[in-house]
TIDO-662773 format. One record per residue: z, y, x of N, C-alpha, C in turn; residue in one letter. Coordinates in steps of 0.001 Angstrom, whole numbers, plus 500000, padded with zeros to 6 digits. Atoms other than C-alpha are relative to their C-alpha. Layout:
ZYXZYXZYXA/...
// end
This chain:
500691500926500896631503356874695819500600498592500086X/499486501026499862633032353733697102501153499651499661X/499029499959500446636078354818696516500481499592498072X/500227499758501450634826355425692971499927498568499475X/500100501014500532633819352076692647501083498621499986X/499013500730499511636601350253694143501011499985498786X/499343499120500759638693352152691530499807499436498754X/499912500508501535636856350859688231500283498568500165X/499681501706499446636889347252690004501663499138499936X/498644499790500452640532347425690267500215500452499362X/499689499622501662640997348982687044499898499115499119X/500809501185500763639236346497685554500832498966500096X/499364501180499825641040343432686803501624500449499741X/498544499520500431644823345202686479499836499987498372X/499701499608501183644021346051682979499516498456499274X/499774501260500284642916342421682267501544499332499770X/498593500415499714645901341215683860500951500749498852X/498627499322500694648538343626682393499545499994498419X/500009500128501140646814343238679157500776498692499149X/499704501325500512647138339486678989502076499814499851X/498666499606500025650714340024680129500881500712498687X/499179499718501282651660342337677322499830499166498498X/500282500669501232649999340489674559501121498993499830X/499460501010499909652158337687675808501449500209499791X/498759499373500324655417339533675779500738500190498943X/498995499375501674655238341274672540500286498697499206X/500437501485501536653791337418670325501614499407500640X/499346501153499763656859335757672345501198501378499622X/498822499262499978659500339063671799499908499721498261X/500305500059501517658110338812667973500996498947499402X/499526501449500253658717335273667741501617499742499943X/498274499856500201662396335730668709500503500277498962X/499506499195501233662956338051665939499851499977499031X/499784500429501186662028335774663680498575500186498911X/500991499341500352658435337344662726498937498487499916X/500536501123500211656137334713661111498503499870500847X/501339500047498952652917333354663079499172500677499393X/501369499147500377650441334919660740500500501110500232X/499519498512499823652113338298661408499477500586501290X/499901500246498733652110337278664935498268500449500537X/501281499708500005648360336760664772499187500892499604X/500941499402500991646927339203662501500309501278500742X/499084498927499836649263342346663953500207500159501765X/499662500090498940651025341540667302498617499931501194X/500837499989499550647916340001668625498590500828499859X/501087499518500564645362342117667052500126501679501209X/499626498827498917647171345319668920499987499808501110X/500348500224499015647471343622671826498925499671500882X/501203500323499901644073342463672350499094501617500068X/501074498571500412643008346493671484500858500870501159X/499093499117499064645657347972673611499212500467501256X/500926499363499182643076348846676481499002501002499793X/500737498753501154640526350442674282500795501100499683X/499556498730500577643323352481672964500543500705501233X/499686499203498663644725353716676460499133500599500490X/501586499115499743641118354196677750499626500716499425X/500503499141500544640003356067675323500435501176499720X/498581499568499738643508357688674793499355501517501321X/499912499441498619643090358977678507498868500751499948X/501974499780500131639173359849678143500083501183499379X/500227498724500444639791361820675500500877501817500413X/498906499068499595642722364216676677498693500659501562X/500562499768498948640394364265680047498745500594499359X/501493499537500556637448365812677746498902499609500006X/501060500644500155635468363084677764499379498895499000X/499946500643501333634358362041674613499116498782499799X/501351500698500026630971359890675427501283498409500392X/499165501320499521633709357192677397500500499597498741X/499514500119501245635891357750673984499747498551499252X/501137501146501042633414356611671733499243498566500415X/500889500715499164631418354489673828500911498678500589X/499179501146499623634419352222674744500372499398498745X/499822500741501457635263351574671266498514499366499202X/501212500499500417632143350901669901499309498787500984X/500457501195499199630628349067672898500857498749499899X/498667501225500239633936346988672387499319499091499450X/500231501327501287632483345693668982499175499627500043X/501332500110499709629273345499669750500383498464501379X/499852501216499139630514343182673087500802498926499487X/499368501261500301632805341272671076499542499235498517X/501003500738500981630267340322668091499588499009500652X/501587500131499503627311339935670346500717499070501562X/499511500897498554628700338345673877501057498861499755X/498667500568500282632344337181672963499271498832498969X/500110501319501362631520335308669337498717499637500185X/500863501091499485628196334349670647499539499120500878X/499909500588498653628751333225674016501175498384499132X/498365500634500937632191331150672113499043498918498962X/500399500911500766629519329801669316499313498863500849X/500864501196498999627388328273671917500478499056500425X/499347500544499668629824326976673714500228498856498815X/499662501059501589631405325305670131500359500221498952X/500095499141501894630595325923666302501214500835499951X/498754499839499969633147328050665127500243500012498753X/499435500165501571634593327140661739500778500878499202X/498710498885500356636617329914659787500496499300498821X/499284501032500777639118327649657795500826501037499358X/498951499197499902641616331320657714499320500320498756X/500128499097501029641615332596653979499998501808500198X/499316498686499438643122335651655763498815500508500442X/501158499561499553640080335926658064498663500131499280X/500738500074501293637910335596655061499943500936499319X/499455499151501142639528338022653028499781501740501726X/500338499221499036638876340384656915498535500505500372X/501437499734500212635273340005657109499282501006499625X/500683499042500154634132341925654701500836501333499516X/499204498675499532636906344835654945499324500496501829X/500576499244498849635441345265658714498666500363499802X/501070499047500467632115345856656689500001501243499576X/499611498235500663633764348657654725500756501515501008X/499685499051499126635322350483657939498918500135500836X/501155499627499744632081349911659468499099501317499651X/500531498912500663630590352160656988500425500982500178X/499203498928500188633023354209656602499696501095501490X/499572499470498802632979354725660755498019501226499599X/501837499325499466628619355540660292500008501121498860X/499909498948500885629223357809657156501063500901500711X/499453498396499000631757360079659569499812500743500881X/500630499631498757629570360219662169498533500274499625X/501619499493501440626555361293659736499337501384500796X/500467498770499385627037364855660668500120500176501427X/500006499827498722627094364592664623501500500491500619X/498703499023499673631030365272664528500698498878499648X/498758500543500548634217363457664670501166501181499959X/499224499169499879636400365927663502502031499338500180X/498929500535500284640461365770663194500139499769498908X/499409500624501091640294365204659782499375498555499733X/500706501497499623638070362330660203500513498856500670X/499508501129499463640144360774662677501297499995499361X/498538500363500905643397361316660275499568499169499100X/500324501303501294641358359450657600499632498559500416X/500004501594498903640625356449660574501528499601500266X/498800500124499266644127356697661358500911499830498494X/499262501267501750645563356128657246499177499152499953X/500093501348499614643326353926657136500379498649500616X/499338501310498991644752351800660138501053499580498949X/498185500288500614648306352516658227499557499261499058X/500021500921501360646703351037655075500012498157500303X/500034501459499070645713347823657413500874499492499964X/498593500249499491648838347411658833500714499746498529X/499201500826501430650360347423655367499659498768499734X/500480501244500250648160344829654155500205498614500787X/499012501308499614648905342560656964501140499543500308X/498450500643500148652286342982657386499886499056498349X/499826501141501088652117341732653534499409498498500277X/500572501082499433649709339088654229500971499110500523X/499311501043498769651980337920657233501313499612499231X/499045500335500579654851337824655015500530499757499014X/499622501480501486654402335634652309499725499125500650X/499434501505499460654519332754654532499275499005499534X/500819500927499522651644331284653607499179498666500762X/500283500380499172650560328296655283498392500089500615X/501333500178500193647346329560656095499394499560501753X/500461500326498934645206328097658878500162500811501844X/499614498629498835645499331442661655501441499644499748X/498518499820499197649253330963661452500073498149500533X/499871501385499010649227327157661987499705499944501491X/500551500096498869647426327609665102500465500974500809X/499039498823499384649218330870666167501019498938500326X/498625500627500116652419328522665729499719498981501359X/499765500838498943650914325457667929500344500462501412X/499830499683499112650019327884670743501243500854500649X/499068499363499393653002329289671290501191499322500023X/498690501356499878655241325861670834499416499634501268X/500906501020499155652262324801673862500967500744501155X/499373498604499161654169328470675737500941500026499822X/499051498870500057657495329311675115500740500803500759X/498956499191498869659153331878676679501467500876499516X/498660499674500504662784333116676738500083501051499923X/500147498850500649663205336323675110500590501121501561X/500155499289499207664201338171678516498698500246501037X/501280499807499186661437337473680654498843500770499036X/501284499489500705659074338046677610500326501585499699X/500086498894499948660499341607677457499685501003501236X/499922499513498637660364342268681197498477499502500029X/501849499680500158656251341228680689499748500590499049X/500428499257501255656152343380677691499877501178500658X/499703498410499413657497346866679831498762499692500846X/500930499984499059655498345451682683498490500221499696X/501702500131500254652211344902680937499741500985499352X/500363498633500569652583348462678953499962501062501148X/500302498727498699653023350413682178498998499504500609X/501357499926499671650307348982683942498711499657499406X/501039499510500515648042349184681357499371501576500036X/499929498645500052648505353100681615499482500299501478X/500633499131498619647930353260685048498633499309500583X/501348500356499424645100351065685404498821500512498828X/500809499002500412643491352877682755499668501422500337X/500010498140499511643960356253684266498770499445501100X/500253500325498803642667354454687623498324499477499479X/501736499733500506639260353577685555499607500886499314X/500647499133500376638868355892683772499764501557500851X/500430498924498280638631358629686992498964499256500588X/501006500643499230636372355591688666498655500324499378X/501167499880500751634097355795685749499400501042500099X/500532498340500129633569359531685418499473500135501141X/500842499587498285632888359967689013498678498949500575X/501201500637499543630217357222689581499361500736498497X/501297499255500743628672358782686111499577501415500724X/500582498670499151628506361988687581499687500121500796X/500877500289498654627246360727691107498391499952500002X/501581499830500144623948359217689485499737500385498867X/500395499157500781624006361421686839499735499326498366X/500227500873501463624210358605683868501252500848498944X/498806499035500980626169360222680672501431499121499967X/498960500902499993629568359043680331500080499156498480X/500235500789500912628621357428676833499323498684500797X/500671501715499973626701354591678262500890499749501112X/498955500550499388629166354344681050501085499004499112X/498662500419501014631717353539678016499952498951499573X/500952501028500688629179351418676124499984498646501178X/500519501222499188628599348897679055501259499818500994X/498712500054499059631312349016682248500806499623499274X/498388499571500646634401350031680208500072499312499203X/499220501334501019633551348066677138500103498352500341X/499822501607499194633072344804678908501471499850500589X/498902500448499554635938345241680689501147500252499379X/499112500337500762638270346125678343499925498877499020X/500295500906501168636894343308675894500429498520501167X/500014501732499135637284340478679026501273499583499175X/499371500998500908640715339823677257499677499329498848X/500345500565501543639289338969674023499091498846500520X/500514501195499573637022336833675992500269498716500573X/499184501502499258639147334939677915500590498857499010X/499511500867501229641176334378674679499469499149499335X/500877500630500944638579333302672532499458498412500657X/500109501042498923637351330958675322500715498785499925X/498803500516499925640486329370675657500141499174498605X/499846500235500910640933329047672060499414499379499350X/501578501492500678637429327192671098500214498908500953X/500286501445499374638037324933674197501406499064499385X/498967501346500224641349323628672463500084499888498601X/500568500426501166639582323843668969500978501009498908X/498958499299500064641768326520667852498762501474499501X/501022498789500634638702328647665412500385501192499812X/499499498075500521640334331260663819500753500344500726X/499189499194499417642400332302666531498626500697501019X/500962499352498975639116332862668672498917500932498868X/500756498925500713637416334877665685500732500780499590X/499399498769500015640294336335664858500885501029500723X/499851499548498826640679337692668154498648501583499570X/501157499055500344637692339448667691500149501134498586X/499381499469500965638416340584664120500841501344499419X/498254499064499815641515342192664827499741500938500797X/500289499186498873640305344202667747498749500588499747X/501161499060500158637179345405666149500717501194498667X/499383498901501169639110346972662744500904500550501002X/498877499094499110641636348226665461499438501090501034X/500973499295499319638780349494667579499770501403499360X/500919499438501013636965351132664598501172501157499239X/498915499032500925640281352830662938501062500507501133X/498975498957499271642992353529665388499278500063501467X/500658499519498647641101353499668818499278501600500208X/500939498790500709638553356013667397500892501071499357X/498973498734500200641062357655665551500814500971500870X/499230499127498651643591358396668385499452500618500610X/500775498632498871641014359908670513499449500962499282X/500387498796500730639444362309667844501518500805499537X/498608498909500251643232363345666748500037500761501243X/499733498844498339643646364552670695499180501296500279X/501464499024499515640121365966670875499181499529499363X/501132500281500953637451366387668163498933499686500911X/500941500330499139634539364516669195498677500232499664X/501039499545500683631167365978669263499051498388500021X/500779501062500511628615363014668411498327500217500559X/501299499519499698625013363024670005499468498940499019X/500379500590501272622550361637667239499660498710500678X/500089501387499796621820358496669362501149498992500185X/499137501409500688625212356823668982500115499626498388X/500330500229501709624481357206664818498810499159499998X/501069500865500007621254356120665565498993498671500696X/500363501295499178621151353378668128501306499284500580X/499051501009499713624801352280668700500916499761498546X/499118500620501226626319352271665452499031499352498865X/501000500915500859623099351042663846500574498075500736X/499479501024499469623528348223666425501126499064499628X/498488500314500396627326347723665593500252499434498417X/500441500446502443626536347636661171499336499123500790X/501112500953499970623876345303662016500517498439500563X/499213501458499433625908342597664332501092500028498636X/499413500238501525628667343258661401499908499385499019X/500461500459501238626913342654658515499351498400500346X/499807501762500362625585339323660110500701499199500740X/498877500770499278628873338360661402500411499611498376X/500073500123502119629657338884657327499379499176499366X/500798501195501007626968336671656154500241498782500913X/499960501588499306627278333537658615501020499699499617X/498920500404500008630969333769658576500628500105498772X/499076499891501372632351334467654918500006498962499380X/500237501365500726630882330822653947499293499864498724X/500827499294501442628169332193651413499315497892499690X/500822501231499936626783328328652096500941498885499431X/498805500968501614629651326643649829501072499722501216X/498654500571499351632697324913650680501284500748500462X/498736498994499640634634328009651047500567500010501345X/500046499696498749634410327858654706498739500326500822X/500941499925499321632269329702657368499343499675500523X/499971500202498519631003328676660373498659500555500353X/500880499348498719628935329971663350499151498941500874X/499881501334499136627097327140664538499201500470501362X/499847499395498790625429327444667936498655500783500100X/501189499250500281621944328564666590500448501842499619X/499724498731500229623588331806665201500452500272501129X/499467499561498869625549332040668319498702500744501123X/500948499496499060622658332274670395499297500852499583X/500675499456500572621054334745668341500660501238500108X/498918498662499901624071337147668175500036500396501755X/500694499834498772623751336751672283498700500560500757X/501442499132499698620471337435672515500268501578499535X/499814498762500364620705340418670663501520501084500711X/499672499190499244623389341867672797499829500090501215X/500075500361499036621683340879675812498538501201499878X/501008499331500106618945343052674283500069501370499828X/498974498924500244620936345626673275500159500789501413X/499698500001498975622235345866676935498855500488500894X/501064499775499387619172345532678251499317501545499809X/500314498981500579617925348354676450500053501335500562X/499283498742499660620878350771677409499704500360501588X/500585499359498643620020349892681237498741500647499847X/501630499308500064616268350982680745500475501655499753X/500429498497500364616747354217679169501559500683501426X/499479499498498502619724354578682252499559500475500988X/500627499794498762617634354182684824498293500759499536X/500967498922499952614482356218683390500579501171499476X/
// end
C-alpha cells in the first residue's frame, strides 16, 4: 500500500515536471522552424498541456481500465473549468481579447454535446471514438489554418512575448523535447499501477480514482501555466490553456483510449459527471464569449468564485459517495 502510494506521488510530480519540460521543447523546437505564435499557442501548446491525459489514459486503457480512462479526461475539464479558471479568476479578472478564443468557446460547446450524445447509450464504442478522433483531425485543420494567416490576434502576441521573455537554442530544446516525452511515459505507467492498486485496496472504483487523483494531477500543468500567465497579465494564454486541453481532452484523449479498448460507460458518468462538465461549459460559454457588448469576455472574480465553488462541490460530492 505504501508502496502504492509513494508511486502515484512520484508519478504525479515526474509527470508535472516532464510535462512542463516537453511543452517547452516542442513551442521553442516550433519556433525554430519558423511556425507562427498563434500556431504555437493554439496547437503546440494545446497538445502539450494534454499530453498526460493522453498517456494516462493511453496506458489505462490497454491495462483494461476504462473508469481511470474516462475519469481522467473528463475530471480534467471539469478541474480545469471549475479549479484552474476559477481559482485564476479570483486571483485576476480574466479578459478574453483572442478572436481565436472566441471563435473556441462555443465549438467546445458542440464537442461537449457531441461527447454526452455518445455516451447516451452506456457505450463508447470504436466507432465513436473514430468519430472523436476526425473530429480532433477536423480541429487541427482549423487551427493549423487559423495559425497561419498570421493574424495579429491577441493569443499570438502574447505567445510571442513569452517566449522572447525564454529563448532557447534549438538543441537543448530538442534534448527537453525527447526527455520530457520519455518520462512522461514512464511516469504515467508508474501512476497509473499506483492508482489501480490503492483503488483496489479500499475498494473505491477506478472512475473516481480518475475523476479526482489523476485528474488533478495531470491538470497541475495547466495550473501552474495559467497561474503564471494571469500573474504577468497574459489572459488568453491562461484561458487558452484551458481551452486547448479541454477540446483535446474531449476528442483525442477520449478518443485514443476507446480506439484501444471500447469503453463500457456506467450511467453515472452520463448522469453526474458529464452533466457536471456541459454545465461548467455552457457557463464558461456565457461569461466568456462577451454576450455583455464590447466584443470581449471576461471572468471577473465573482464568476470565478462561483465556478470554484461548484467544483469544490462537485469534489466534495465524489468524496461522500467514496467513502459511503
Amino acid at each position: 500500500m505504501l508502496i502504492a502510494i509513494t508511486a502515484v506521488v512520484c508519478g504525479l510530480i515526474l509527470l508535472v515536471w516532464s510535462a512542463d519540460r516537453f511543452v517547452t521543447g516542442a513551442a521553442s523546437v516550433a519556433r525554430h522552424f519558423g511556425m507562427p505564435p498563434l500556431l504555437i499557442g493554439m496547437v503546440i501548446v494545446g497538445f502539450g498541456t494534454s499530453a498526460p491525459e493522453m498517456v494516462v489514459s493511453a496506458l489505462a486503457s490497454v491495462q483494461g481500465n476504462p473508469g481511470i480512462a474516462l475519469g481522467n479526461a473528463y475530471g480534467s475539464n471539469i478541474t480545469n473549468i471549475g479549479l484552474i479558471l476559477g481559482l485564476t479568476a479570483l486571483i485576476s479578472p480574466i479578459a478574453v481579447q483572442s478572436r481565436v478564443l472566441r471563435k473556441e468557446l462555443p465549438l467546445l460547446m458542440v464537442v461537449t454535446l457531441l461527447a454526452a450524445w455518445q455516451l447516451y447509450d452506456g457505450e463508447l464504442s470504436r466507432i465513436d471514438a473514430l468519430v472523436l478522433l476526425l473530429a480532433f483531425a477536423a480541429l487541427m485543420g482549423w487551427s493549423i489554418r487559423q495559425g497561419l494567416q498570421r493574424k495579429r490576434d491577441h493569443l499570438a502576441v502574447e505567445v510571442d512575448e513569452v517566449m522572447d521573455v525564454h529563448p532557447l537554442p534549438l538543441r537543448p530544446a530538442v534534448i527537453m523535447l525527447l526527455l520530457g516525452l520519455v518520462l512522461l511515459i514512464v511516469s504515467s505507467r508508474v501512476l497509473v499501477w499506483g492508482a489501480v492498486d490503492i483503488a483496489q485496496t479500499f475498494g473505491v472504483s477506478d472512475l473516481i480514482i480518475g475523476l479526482t487523483v489523476i485528474a488533478v494531477g495531470t491538470s497541475l500543468p495547466e495550473l501552474a501555466s495559467s497561474l503564471v500567465a494571469t500573474r504577468n497579465g497574459d489572459h488568453d494564454i491562461a484561458l487558452g490553456n484551458v481551452l486547448g486541453s479541454n477540446l483535446f481532452n474531449t476528442l483525442a484523449v477520449v478518443g485514443i483510449a476507446g480506439s484501444i479498448h471500447p469503453l463500457a460507460v456506467g450511467p453515472e458518468v452520463f448522469n453526474r459527471d458529464l452533466l457536471v462538465m456541459s454545465l461548467l461549459t455552457l457557463s464558461l460559454f456565457v461569461i466568456g464569449f462577451g454576450f455583455r457588448g464590447a466584443g470581449t469576455g471576461r471572468i471577473n472574480r465573482v464568476e470565478g468564485g462561483l465556478l470554484l465553488a461548484a467544483y469544490v462541490a462537485y469534489t466534495l460530492y465524489l468524496i461522500r459517495s467514496m467513502l459511503g
